[in-house]
DRENDO-1510 file (C-alpha; in Angstrom, 1 decimal, always signed):
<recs>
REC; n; res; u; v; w
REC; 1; UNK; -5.4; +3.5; +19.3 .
REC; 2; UNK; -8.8; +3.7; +18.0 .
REC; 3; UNK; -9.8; +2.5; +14.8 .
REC; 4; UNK; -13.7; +2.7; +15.4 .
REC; 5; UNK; -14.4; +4.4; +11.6 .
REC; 6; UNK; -12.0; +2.0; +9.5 .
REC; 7; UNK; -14.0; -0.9; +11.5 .
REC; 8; UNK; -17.3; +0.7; +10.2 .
REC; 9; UNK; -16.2; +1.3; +6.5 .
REC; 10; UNK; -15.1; -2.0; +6.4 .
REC; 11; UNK; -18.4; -3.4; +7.2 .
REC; 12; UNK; -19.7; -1.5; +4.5 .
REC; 13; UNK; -17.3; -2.2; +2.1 .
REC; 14; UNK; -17.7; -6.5; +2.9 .
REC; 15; UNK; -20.9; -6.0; +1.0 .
REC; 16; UNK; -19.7; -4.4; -1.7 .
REC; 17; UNK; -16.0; -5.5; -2.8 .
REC; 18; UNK; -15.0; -9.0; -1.8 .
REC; 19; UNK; -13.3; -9.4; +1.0 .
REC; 20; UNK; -13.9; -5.8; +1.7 .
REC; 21; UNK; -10.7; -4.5; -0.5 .
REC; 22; UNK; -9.4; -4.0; -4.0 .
REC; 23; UNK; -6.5; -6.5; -3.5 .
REC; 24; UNK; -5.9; -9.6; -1.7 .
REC; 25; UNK; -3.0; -8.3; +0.4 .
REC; 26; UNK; -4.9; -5.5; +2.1 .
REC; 27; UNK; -7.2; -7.7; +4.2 .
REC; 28; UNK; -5.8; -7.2; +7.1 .
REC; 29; UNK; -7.9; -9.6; +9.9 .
REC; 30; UNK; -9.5; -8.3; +11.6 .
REC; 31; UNK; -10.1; -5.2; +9.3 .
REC; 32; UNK; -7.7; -3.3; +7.7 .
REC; 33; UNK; -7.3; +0.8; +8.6 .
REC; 34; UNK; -8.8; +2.9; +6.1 .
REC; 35; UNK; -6.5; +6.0; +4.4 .
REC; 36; UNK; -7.3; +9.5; +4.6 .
REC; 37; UNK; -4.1; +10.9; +3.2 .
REC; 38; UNK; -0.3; +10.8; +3.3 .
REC; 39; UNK; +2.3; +12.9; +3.0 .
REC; 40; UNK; +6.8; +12.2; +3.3 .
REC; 41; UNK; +7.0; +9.1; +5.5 .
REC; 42; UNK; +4.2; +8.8; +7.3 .
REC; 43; UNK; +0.6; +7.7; +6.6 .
REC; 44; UNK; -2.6; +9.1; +8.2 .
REC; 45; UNK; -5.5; +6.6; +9.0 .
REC; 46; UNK; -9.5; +7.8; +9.0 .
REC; 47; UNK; -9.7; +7.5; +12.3 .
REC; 48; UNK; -6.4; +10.1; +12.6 .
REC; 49; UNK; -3.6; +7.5; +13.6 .
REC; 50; UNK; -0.3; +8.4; +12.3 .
REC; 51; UNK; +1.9; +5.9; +11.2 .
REC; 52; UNK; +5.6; +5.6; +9.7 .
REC; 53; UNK; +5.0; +4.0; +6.7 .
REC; 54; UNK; +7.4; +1.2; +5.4 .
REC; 55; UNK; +4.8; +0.0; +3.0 .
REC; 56; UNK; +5.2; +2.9; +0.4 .
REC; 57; UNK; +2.2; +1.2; -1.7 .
REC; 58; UNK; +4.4; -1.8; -1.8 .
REC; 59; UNK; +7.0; -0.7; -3.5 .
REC; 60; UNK; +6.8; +2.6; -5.9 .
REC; 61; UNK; +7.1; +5.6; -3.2 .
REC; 62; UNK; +10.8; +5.4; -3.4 .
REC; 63; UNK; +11.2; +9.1; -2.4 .
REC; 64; UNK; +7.6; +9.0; +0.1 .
REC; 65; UNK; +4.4; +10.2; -0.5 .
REC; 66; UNK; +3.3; +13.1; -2.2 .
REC; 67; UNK; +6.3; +14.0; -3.3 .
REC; 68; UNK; +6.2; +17.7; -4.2 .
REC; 69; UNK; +7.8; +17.7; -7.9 .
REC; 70; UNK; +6.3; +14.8; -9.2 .
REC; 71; UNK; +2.4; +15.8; -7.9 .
REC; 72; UNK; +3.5; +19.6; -9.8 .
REC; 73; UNK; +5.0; +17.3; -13.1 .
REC; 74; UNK; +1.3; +15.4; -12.6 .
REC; 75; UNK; -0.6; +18.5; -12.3 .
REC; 76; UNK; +1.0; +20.2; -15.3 .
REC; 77; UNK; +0.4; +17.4; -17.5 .
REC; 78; UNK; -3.6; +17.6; -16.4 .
REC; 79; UNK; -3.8; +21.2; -17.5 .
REC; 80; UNK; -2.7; +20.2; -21.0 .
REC; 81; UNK; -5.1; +16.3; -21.0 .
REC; 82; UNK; -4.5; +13.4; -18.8 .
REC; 83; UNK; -5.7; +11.1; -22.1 .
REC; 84; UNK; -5.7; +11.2; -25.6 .
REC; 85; UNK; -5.0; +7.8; -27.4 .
REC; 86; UNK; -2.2; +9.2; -29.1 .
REC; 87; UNK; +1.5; +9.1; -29.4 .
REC; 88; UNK; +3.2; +11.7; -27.6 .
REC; 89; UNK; +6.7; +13.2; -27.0 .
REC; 90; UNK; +6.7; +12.2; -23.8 .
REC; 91; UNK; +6.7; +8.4; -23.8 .
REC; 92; UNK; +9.2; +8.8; -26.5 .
REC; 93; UNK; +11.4; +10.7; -24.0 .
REC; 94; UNK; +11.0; +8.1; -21.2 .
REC; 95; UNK; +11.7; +4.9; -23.2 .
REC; 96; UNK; +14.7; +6.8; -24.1 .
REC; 97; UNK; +16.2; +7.1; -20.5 .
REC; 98; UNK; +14.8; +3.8; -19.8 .
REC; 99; UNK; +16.8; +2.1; -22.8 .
REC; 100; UNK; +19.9; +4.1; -22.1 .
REC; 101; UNK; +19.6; +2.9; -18.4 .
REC; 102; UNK; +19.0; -0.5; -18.9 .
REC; 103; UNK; +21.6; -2.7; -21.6 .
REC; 104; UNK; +19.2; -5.2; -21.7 .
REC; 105; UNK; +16.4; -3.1; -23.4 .
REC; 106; UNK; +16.9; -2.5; -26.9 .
REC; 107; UNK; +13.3; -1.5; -27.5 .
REC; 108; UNK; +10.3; -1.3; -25.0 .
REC; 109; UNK; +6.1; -1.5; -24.8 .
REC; 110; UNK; +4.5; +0.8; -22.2 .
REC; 111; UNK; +1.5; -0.7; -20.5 .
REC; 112; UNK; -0.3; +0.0; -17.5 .
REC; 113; UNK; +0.1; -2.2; -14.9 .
REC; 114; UNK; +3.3; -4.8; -14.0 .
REC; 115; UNK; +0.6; -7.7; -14.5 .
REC; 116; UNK; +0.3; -6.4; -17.8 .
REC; 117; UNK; +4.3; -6.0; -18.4 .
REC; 118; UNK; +5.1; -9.8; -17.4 .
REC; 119; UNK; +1.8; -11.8; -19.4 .
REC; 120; UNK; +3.0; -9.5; -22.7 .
REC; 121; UNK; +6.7; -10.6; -21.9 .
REC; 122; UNK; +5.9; -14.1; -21.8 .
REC; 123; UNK; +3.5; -14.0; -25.0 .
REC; 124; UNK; +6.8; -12.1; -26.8 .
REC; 125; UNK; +9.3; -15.0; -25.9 .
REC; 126; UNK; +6.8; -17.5; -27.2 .
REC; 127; UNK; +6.2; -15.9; -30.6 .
REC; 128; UNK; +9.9; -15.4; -30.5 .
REC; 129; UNK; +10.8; -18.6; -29.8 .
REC; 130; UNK; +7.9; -20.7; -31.5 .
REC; 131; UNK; +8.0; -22.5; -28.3 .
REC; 132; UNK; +5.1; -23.1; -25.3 .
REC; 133; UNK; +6.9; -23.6; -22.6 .
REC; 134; UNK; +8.1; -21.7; -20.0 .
REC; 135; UNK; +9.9; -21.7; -16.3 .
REC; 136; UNK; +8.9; -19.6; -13.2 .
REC; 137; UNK; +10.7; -19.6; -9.9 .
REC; 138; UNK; +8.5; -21.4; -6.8 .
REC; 139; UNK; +7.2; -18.6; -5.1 .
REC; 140; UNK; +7.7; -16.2; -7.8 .
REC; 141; UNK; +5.0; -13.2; -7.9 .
REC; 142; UNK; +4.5; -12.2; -11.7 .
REC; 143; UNK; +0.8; -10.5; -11.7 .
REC; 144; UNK; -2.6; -11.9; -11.5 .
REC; 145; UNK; -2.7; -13.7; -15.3 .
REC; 146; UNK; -3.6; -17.2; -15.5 .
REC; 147; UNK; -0.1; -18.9; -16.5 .
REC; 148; UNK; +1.3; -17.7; -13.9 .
REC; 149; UNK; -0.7; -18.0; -10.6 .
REC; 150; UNK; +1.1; -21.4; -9.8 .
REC; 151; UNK; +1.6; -21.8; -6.3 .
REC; 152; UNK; +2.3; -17.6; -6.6 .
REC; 153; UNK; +3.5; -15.4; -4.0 .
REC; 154; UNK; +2.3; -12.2; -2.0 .
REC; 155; UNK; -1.6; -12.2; -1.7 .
REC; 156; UNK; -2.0; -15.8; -2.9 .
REC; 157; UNK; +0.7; -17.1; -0.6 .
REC; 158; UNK; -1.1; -15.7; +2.2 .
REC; 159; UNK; -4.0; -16.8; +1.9 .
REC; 160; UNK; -2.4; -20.2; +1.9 .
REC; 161; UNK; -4.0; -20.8; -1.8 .
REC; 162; UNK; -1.0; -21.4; -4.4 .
REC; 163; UNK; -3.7; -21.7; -6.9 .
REC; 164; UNK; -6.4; -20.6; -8.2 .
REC; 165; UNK; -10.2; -21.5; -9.2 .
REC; 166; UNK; -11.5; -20.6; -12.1 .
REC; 167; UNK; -8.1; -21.6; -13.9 .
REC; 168; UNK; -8.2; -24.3; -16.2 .
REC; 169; UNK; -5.2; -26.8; -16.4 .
REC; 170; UNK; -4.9; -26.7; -19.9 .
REC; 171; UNK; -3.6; -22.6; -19.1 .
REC; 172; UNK; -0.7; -23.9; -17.0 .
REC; 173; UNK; +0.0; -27.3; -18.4 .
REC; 174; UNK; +3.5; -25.7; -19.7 .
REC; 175; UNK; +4.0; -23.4; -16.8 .
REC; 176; UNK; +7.2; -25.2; -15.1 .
REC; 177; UNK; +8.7; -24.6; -11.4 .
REC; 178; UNK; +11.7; -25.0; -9.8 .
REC; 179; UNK; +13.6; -23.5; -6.4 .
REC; 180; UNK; +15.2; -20.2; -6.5 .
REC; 181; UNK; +18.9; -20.4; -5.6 .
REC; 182; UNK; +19.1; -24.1; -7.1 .
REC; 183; UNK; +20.6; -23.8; -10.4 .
REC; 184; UNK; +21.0; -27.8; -10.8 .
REC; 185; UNK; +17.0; -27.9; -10.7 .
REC; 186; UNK; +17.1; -25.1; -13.8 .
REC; 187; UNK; +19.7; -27.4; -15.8 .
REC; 188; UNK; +17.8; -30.5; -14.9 .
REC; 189; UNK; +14.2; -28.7; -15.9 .
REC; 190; UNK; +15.4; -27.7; -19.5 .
REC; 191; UNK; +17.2; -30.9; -19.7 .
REC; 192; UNK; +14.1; -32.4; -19.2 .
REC; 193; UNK; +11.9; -30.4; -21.7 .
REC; 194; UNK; +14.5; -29.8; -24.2 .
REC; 195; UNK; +13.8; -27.6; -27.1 .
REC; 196; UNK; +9.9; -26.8; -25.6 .
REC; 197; UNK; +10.9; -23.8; -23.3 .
REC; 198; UNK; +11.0; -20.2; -24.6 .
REC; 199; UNK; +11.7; -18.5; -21.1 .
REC; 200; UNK; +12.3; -18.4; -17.9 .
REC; 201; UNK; +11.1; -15.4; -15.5 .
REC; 202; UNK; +12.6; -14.5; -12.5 .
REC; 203; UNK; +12.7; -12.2; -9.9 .
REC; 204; UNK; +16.1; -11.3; -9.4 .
REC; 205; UNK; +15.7; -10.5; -5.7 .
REC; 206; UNK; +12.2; -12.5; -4.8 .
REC; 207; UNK; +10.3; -9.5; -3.6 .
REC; 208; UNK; +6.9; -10.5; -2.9 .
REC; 209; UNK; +7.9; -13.3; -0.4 .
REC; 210; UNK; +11.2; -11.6; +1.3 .
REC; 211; UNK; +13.2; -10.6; +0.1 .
REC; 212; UNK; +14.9; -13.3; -0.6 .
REC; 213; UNK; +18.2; -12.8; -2.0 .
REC; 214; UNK; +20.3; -14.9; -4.3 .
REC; 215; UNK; +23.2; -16.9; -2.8 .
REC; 216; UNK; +26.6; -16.3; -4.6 .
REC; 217; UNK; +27.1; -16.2; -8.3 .
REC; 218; UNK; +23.6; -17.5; -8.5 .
REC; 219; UNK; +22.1; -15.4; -11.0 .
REC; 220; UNK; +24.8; -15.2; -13.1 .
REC; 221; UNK; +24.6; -19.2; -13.6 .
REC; 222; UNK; +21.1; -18.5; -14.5 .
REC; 223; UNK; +22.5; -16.6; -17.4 .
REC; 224; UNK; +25.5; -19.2; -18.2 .
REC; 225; UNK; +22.4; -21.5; -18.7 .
REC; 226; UNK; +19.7; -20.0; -20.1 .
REC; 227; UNK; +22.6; -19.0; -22.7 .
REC; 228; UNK; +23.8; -22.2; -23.4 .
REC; 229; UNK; +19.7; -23.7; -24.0 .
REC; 230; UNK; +18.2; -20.5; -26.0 .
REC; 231; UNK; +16.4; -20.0; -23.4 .
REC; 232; UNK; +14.9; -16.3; -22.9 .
REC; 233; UNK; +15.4; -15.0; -19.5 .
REC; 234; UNK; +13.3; -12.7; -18.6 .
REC; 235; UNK; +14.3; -10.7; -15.4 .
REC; 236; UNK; +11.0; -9.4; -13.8 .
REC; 237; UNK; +12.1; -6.1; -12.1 .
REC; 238; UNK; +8.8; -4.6; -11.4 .
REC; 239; UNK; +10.2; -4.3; -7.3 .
REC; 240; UNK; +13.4; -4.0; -8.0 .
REC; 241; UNK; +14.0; -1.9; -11.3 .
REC; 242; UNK; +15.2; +1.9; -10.1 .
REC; 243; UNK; +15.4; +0.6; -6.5 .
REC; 244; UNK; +18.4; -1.4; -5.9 .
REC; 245; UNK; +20.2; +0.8; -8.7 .
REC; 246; UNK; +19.4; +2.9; -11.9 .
REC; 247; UNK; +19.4; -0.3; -13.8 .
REC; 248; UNK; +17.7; -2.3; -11.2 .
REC; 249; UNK; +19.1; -5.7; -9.6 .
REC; 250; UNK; +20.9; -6.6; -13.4 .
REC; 251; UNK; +23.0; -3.4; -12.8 .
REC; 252; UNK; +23.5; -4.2; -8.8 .
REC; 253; UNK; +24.0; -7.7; -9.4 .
REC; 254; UNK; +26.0; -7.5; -13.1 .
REC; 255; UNK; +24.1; -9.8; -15.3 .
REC; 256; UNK; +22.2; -8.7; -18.4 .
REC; 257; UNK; +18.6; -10.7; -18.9 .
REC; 258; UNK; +17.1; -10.9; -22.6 .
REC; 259; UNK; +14.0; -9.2; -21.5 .
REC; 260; UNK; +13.0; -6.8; -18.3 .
REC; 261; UNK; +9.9; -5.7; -16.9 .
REC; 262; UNK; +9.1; -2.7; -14.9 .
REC; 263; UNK; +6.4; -0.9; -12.9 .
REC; 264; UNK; +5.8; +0.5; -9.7 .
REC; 265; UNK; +8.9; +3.3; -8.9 .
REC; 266; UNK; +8.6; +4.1; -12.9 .
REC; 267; UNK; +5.4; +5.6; -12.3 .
REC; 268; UNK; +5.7; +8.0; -9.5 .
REC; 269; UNK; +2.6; +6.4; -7.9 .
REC; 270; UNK; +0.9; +5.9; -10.6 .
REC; 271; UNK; -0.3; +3.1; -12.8 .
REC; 272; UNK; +2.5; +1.7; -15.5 .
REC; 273; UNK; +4.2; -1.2; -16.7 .
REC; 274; UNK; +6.9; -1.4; -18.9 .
REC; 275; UNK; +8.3; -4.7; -21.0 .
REC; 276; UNK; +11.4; -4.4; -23.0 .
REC; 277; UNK; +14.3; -6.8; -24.7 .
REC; 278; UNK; +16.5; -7.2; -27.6 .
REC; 279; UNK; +15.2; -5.7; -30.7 .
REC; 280; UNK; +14.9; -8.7; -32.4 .
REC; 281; UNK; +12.3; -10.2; -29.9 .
REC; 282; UNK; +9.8; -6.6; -29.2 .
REC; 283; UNK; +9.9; -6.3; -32.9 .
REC; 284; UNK; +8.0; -9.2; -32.6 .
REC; 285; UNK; +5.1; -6.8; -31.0 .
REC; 286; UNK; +2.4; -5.4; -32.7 .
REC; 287; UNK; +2.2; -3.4; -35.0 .
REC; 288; UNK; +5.8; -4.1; -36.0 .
REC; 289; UNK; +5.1; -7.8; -35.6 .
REC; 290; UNK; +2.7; -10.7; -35.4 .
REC; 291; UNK; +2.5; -11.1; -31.1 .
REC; 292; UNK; -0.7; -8.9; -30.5 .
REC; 293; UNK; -0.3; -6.6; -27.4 .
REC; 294; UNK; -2.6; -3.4; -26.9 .
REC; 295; UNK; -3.8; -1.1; -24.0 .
REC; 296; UNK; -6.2; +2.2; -23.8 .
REC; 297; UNK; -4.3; +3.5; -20.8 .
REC; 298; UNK; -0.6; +2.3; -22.3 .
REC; 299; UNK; +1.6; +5.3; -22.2 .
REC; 300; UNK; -0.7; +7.2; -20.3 .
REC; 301; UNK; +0.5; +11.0; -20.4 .
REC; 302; UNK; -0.1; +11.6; -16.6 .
REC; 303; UNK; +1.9; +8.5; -15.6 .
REC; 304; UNK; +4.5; +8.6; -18.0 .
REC; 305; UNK; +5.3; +12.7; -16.9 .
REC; 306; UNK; +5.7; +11.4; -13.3 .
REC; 307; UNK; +8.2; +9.0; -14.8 .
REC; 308; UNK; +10.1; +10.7; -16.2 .
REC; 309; UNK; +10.1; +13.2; -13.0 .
REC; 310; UNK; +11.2; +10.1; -10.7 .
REC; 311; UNK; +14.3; +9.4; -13.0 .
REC; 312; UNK; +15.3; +13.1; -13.3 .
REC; 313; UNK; +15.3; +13.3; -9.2 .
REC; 314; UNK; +17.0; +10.1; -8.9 .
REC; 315; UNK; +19.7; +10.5; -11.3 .
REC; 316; UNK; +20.3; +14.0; -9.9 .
REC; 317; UNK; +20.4; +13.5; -5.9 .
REC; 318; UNK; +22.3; +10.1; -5.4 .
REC; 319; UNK; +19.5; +8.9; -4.1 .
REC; 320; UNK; +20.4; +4.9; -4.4 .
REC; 321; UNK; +23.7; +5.5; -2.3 .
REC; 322; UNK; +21.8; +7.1; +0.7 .
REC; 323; UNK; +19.4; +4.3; +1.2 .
REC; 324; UNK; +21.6; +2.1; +0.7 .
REC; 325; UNK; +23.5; +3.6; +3.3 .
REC; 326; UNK; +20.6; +4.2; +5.3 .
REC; 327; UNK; +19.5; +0.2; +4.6 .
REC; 328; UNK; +22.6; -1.2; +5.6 .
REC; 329; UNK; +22.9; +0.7; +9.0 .
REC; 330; UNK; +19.3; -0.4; +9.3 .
REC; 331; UNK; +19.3; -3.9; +9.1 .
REC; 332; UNK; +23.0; -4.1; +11.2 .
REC; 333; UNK; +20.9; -2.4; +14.2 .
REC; 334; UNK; +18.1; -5.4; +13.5 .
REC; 335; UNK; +20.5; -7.7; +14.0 .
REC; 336; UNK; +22.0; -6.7; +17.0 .
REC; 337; UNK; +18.5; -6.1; +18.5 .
REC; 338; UNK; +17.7; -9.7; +17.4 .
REC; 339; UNK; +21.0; -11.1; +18.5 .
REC; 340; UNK; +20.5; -9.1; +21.9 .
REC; 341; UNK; +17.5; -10.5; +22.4 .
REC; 342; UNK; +18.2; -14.0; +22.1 .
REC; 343; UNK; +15.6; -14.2; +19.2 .
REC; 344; UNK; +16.1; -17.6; +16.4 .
REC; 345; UNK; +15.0; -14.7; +14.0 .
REC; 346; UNK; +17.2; -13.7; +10.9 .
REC; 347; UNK; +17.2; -9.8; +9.5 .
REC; 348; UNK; +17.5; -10.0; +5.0 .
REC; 349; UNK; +17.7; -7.5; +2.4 .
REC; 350; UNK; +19.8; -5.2; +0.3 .
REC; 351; UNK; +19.9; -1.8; -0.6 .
REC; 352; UNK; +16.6; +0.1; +0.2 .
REC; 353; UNK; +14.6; -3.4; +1.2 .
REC; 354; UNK; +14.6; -5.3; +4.6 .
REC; 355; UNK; +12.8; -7.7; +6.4 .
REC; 356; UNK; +12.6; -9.7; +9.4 .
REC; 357; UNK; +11.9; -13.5; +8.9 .
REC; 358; UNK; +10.7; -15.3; +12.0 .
REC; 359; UNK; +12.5; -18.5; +11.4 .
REC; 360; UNK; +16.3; -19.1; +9.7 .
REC; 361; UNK; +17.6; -17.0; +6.8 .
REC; 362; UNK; +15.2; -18.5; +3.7 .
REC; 363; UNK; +17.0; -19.1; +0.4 .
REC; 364; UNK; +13.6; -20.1; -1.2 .
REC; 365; UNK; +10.1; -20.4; -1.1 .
REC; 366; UNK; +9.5; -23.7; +0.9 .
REC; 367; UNK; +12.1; -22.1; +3.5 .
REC; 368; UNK; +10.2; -19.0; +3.8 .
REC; 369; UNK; +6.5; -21.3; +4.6 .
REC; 370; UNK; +8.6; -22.5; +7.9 .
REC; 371; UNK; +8.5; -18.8; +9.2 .
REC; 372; UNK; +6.2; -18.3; +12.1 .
REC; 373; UNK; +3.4; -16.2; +9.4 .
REC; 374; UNK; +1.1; -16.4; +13.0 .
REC; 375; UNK; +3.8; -14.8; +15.2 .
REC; 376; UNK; +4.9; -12.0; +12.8 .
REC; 377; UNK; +1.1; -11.2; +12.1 .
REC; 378; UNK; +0.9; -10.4; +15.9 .
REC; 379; UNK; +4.2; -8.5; +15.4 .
REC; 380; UNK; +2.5; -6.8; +12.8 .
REC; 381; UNK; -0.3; -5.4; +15.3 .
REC; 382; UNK; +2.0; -4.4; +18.2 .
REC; 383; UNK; +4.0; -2.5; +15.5 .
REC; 384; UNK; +0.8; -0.8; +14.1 .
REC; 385; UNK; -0.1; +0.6; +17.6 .
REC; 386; UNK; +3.4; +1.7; +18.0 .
REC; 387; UNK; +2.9; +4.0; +14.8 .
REC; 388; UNK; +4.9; +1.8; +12.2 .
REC; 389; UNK; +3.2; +0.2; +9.6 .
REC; 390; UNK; +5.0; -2.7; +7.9 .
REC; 391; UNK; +3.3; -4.8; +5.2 .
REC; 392; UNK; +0.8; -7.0; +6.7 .
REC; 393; UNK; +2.3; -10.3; +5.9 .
REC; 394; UNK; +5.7; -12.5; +6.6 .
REC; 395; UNK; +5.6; -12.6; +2.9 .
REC; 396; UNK; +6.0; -8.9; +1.5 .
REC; 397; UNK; +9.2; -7.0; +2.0 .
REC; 398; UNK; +9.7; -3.9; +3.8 .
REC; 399; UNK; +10.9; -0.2; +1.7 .
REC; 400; UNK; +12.7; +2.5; +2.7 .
REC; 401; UNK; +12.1; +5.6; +1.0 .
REC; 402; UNK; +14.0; +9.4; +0.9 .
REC; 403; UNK; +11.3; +10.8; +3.1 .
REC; 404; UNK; +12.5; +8.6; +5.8 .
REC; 405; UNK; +14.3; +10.8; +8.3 .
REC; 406; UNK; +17.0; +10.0; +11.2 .
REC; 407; UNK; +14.2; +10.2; +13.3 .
REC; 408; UNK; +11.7; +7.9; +11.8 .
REC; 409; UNK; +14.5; +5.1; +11.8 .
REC; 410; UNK; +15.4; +5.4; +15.6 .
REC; 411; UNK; +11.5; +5.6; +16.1 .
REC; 412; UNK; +11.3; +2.8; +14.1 .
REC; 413; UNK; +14.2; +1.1; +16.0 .
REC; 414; UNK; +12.7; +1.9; +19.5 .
REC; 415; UNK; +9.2; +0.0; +18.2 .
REC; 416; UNK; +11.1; -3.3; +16.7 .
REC; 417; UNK; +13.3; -3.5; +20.0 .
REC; 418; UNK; +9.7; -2.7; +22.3 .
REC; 419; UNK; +8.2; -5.0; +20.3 .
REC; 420; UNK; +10.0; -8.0; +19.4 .
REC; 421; UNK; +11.1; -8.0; +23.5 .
</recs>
């Protein structure tokens, strides 16, 4: 496999981005291959290199790349403006389906990235609340804003940098951590800081270190106490909203958050961000309220007509019970192929997301750190040349799509079993 003309771009582009990339997670050592276009499941490199792409842009190509009806709802919205910083029918339309789809959304704020979605979220439950502090999980990937980059996940976990420069500690001096899947260390936080904390964000399914799922009634003990404490919870579904269900992981997983965030699938491929809750809290926002939230691109008409594209297909084709399917038949053949091969290696995820951890079964962040990161980036190569690209990292989750056909998964099969032997 020759990847001669992504080696020679990326020289180039060293001296002009930093690092040679537009986000941390794409600097793959020791240079990342270069796009020339994509189509269905597969990806197509510069230097012509095919590859079956479980990637999907991490996250939003739920039905692959290009997808034929959302690139003709895209391309009749351009004929009629792609901006106009104006209300239109359209976003009207979407935060419609979006409320009707999701009880925990009352009301909702488009904006256009998930970074966006979860600092605005925050800044609502604070102005709600009157309160300054709030809880993450350890591990927990909410965006790139200051509060939250505290010992983060995906890009910043793999560089091995938790933190941040250029952060002062006066931004996250009442940004509070605890294990996911350890609800004593939730009670024993707000214990702790009793009538200080306005929220706590989660990821219902930690996506951008896994997955990593929640262990038994888990989540809905988050609720019980959050409840209890006036404590907004906040689910952050920007991975998981229209993937593990129509209504995300708090329809999967039956518990109802105060406040949801959205992205990636909800765009088509395209940038958005979506924040939502009770009515009594987004009332809170601008113009209606005094919590000051505003965006040039928010509601953009291009994005938002994909949107509401993505939701008509998925609604229409049971698209959630095929990959589950199609997940759940995956990650039994991992195992066995795992098993078979006497590997101490442990196959996770639900519906449409799966991963291979190269250690034991992780219930949290420090559990996910003991994974062999070195072993499953050399993995990550041998799949590469085998024509299956996975996300570069131990700590990013893999995504099925509806383009993925029976013979991409054997394919894909064949290449872990080569592989891993």
């Amino acid at each position: 496999m020759s990847l001669d003309k992504s080696r020679e771009l990326y020289n180039k582009a060293r001296t002009l981005l930093p690092g040679g990339v537009s986000s941390p997670v794409r600097a793959i050592k020791p240079y990342p291959f270069y796009t020339e276009s994509a189509s269905g499941s597969k990806i197509t490199d510069i230097d012509g290199n095919e590859y079956i792409d479980y990637c999907l842009a991490y996250g939003p190509n739920i039905l692959g790349h290009s997808n034929p009806q959302i690139k003709q709802a895209i391309v009749s919205q351009l004929d009629k403006g792609w901006l106009y910083g104006t209300p239109t029918e359209l976003e009207v339309n979407l935060a419609e389906k979006i409320a009707a789809l999701y009880p925990s959304i009352d009301m909702l704020r488009f904006v256009s990235t998930g970074t966006e979605a979860t600092m605005s979220a925050l800044r609502a439950a604070r102005g709600f609340t009157g309160k300054n502090k709030f809880i993450k999980i350890e591990g927990g990937f909410h965006g790139a804003h200051d509060a939250v980059l505290v010992k983060a996940g995906s890009g910043a976990t793999t560089l091995g940098k938790p933190d941040s420069l250029g952060i002062p500690e006066d931004f996250t001096k009442n940004t509070l951590q605890i294990p996911f899947n350890d609800i004593e260390a939730l009670t024993a936080v707000i214990e702790k800081n009793k009538d200080e904390v306005a929220a706590l964000i989660i990821e219902p399914v930690m996506g951008n270190i896994g997955p990593v799922l929640p262990e038994g009634d888990y989540l809905k003990d988050v609720r019980k106490v959050t409840e209890e404490n006036d404590v907004v919870l906040i689910f952050d579904e920007v991975i998981t909203g229209f993937r593990l269900a129509m209504g995300g992981a708090q329809e999967y997983f039956g518990v109802t958050p105060d406040m949801t965030t959205l992205g990636k699938i909800i765009g088509g491929g395209l940038p958005i961000g979506v924040f939502g809750g009770k009515k009594e809290i987004i009332e809170m926002i601008a113009p209606s309220g005094s919590v000051y939230q505003a965006g040039t691109f928010s509601g953009s008409p291009a994005s938002v007509a994909a949107g509401l594209t993505v939701l008509d297909i998925l609604e229409k084709e049971e698209v959630h019970k095929n990959l589950s399917a199609t997940g759940d038949m995956l990650r039994t053949r991992l195992s066995e192929i795992v098993t078979d091969l006497g590997l101490d290696y442990n196959v996770v995820g639900v519906s449409s997301m799966f991963k291979i951890f190269f250690g034991d079964k992780p219930l949290n962040y420090q559990d996910v750190l003991k994974c062999d990161k070195e072993g499953y980036l050399k993995f990550f190569f041998k799949m590469l040349e085998s024509g299956v690209f996975l996300p570069p990292s131990q700590f990013e989750t893999n995504f099925i799509s509806t383009a993925h056909t029976e013979d991409d998964i054997e394919k894909t099969l064949l290449a872990y079993e080569a592989n891993l032997r």
